[in-house]
N, C-alpha and C positions, 0 to 999 in steps of 0.2 A: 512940471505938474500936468500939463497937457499932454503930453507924452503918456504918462503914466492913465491919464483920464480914458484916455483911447486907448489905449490896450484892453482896459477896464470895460469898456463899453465893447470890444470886439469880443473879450471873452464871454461875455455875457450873452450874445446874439449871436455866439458858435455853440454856446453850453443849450440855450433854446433849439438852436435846428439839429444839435442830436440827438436831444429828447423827443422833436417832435417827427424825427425821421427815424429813430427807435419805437415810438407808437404805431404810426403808419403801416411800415414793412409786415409787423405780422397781421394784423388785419387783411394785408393785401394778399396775402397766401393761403392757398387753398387748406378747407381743415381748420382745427383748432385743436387743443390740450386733451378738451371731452371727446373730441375726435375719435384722436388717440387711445385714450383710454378706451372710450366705446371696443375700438376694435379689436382690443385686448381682451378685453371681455370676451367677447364675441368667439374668438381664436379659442379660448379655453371654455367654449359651451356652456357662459352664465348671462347671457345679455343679460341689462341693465333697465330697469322699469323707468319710466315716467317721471316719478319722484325722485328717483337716484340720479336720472341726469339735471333734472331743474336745482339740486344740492349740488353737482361737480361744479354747474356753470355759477353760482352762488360763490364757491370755494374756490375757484380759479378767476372772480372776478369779471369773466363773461356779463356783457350783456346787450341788448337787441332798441337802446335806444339810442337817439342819433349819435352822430359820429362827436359832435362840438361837447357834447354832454361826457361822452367818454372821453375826450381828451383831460376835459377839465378836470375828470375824476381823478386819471392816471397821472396827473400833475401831483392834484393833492395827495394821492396815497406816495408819489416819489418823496414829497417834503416829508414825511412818516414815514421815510424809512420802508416803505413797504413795494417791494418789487415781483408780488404773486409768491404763489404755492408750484414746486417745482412735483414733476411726473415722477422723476427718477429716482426721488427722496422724500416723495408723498409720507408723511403729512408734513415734512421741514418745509421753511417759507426759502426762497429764491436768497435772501438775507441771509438767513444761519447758511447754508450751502457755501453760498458765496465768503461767507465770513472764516469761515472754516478752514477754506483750502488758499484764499489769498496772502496771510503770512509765510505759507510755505513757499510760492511761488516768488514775493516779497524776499525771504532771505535767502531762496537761492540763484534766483535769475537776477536779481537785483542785485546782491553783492557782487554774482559774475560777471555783469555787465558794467560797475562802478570797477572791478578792478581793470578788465579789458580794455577802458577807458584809459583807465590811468597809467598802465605800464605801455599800450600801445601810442600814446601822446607822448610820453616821454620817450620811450626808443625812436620815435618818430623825429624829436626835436636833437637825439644823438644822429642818427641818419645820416639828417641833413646838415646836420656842422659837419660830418664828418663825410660829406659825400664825395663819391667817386674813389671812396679807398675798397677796403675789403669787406671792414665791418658793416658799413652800406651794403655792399650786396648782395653780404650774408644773410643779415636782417630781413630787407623786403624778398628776398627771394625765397628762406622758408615759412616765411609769414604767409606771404601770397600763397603759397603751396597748399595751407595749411587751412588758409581761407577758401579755395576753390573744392574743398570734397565739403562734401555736404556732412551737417556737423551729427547727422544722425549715422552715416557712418564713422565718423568720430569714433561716435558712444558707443556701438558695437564695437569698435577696435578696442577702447580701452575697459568695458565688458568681458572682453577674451582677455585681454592680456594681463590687465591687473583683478581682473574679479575672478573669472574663469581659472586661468594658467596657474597666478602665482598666488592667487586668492589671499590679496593683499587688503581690496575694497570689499564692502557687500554689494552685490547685481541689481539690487531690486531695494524698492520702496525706502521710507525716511527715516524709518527708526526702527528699532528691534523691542527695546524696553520698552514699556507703556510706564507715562510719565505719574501714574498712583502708585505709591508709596515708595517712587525712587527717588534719592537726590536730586538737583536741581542741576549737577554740574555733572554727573552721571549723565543723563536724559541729555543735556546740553552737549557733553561730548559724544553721545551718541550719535543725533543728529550732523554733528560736523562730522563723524567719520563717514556716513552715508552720504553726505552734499559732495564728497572730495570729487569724483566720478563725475556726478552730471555737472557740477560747477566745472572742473575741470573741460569739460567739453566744448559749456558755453565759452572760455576763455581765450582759446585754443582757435575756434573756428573765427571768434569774432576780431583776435586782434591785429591783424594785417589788415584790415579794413581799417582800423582807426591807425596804424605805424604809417603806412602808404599816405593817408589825406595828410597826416601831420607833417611828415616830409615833403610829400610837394607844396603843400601851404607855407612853410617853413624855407624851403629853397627860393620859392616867389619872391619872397619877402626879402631874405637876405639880398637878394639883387634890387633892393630898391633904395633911393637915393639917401636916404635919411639915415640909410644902417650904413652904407660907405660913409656919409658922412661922417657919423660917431666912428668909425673906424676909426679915419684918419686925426680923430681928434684926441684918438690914442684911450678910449675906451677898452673898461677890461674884458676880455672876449666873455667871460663867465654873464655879467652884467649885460654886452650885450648880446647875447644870446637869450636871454633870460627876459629881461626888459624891452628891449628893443626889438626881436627878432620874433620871439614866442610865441608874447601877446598878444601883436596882431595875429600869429597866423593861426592860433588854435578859435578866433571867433567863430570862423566856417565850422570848426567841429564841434561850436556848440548847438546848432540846431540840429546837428546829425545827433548828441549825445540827449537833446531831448526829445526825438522822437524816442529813439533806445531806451529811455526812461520810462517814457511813456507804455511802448511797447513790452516792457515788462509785465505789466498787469493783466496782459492778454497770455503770459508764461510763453516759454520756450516749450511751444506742443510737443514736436517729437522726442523731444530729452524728456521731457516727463514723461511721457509715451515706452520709450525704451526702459526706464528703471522705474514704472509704474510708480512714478513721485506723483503724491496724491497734491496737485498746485492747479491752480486755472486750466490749463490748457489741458490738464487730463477731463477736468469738470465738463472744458466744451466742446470736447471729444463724446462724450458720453452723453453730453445732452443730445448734441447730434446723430447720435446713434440709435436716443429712444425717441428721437422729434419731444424732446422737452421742453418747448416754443418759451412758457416762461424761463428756462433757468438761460435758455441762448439769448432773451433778448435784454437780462440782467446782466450778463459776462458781457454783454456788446456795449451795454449801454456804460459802465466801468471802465471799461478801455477806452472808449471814447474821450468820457472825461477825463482821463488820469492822462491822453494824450495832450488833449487841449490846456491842462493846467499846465504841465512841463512845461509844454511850447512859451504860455503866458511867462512864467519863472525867468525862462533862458531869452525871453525879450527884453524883459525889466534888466537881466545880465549883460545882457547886449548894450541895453542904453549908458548904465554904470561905467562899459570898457570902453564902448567908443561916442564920445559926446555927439559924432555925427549924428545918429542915429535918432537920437534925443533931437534936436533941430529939424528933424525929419529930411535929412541932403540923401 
């Protein structure tokens, strides 16, 4: 119970300082939203009167009284759900935006990096029972390979060869059908034939990163005293490999698998980038491009959280698998 109280309390006073270090940052940067706009205007020869900007800084939340007053506010409008009016999608609020494009990113960066996980943890814990044969260093050797180019070239490799060449996938964007007046399982396959590509991508660069940890995690382990022991006490190798050997060593890779969780919600930029998959990471490309102050410091403030809750998850996990943890040793 105290275990769990503290984590509790830590998650709570890390969820505080990235709210109040998401407030701070854009205040401290030069400019603001009306800024922006102003000089848009401006650009296209309609300045903006007096009344018009005292209404932008009204409708973006702006205002000129102390700092503690604005925090407090920006508290209360987070409990409401309300994270400003975005530039780039004037008049949508930073909410609908954000609400819009995160299940996309959600089911595809998210199922690619739950599967990456899982087939890279398991060839990992083959690996290493099986190390120093062939199959070992087949494995980590084109995993690693496969790891090391960067996965936006990936995406263009498999752009030419299966979208391009043999025009197997679609190139670009999530769906084709628009989901009014089509079936549900239509629309639904639609979408997965357009995911194959950039999931495919994420899977591909990310999993020799998790085969490699699992393997040396996995090799540590077997040479420690307690798996010789079950050895020779004539344990079945399935068992311990499974039980005895596994267990321990995939803990290390659950704090790797929660940041990766975490890190989902911020999407896989350049893969959506490359097939214009309308997910987070295209949103905070574009807010960046039009300085959309609120909609970047809504994507930031999202990721943060969704980091910090995994983390919180896979420590409560932690304590479950290994009782040390829980005793605090």
């Amino acid at each position: 119970m105290r275990f769990f109280l503290n984590r509790i309390g830590f998650l709570l006073l890390s969820v505080w300082a990235a709210i109040t270090v998401n407030f701070l940052i854009p205040r401290m940067m030069p400019g603001s939203p009306v800024d922006a706009i102003l000089a848009h205007f401006q650009s296209e020869g309609a300045p903006l009167g007096p009344n018009a900007l005292h209404a932008l800084e009204q409708q973006f939340g702006l205002s000129h009284a102390p700092l503690w007053t604005q925090y407090f506010g920006y508290v209360n409008n987070l409990f409401h759900g309300q994270l400003g009016t975005s530039i780039t999608y004037y008049p949508l609020t930073v909410t609908e935006v954000i609400g819009r494009s995160l299940p996309w990113t959600l089911g595809l960066a998210g199922t690619a990096t739950i599967i990456s996980v899982l087939l890279g943890t398991f060839l990992g814990i083959y690996a290493a029972w099986h190390r120093g044969t062939r199959i070992d260093a087949t494995l980590t050797t084109v995993t690693m390979f496969t790891s090391a180019i960067p996965y936006f070239w990936i995406a263009l490799i498999l752009v030419y060869l299966f979208g391009f060449e043999l025009n197997w996938f679609p190139q670009l964007h999530a769906f084709t059908t628009l989901s009014n007046g089509v079936p549900w399982w239509r629309f639904s396959a639609d979408v997965l034939y357009h995911a194959v590509l950039p999931g495919a991508t994420i899977v591909i660069s990310a999993i020799g990163g998790w085969l490699v940890g699992m393997r040396n995690n996995m090799v540590q382990t077997l040479g420690e005293d307690y798996v010789t022991f079950a050895r020779a006490r004539g344990v079945r190798d399935r068992r311990l490999m499974v039980f005895y050997a596994a267990r321990n060593a995939i803990l290390p890779n659950l704090t790797g698998f929660a940041m990766a969780i975490g890190f989902v919600v911020g999407g896989a930029l350049l893969t959506e980038v490359v097939f214009s998959y309308p997910g987070i990471g295209m949103q905070l490309l574009t807010a960046v491009e039009n300085e959309d102050y609120p909609l970047m410091q809504g994507i930031f403030l999202i990721i943060a959280l969704a980091v910090l809750l995994a983390n919180f998850l896979v420590e409560l996990i932690y304590g479950l698998l290994d009782p040390r943890v829980r005793q605090g040793e």
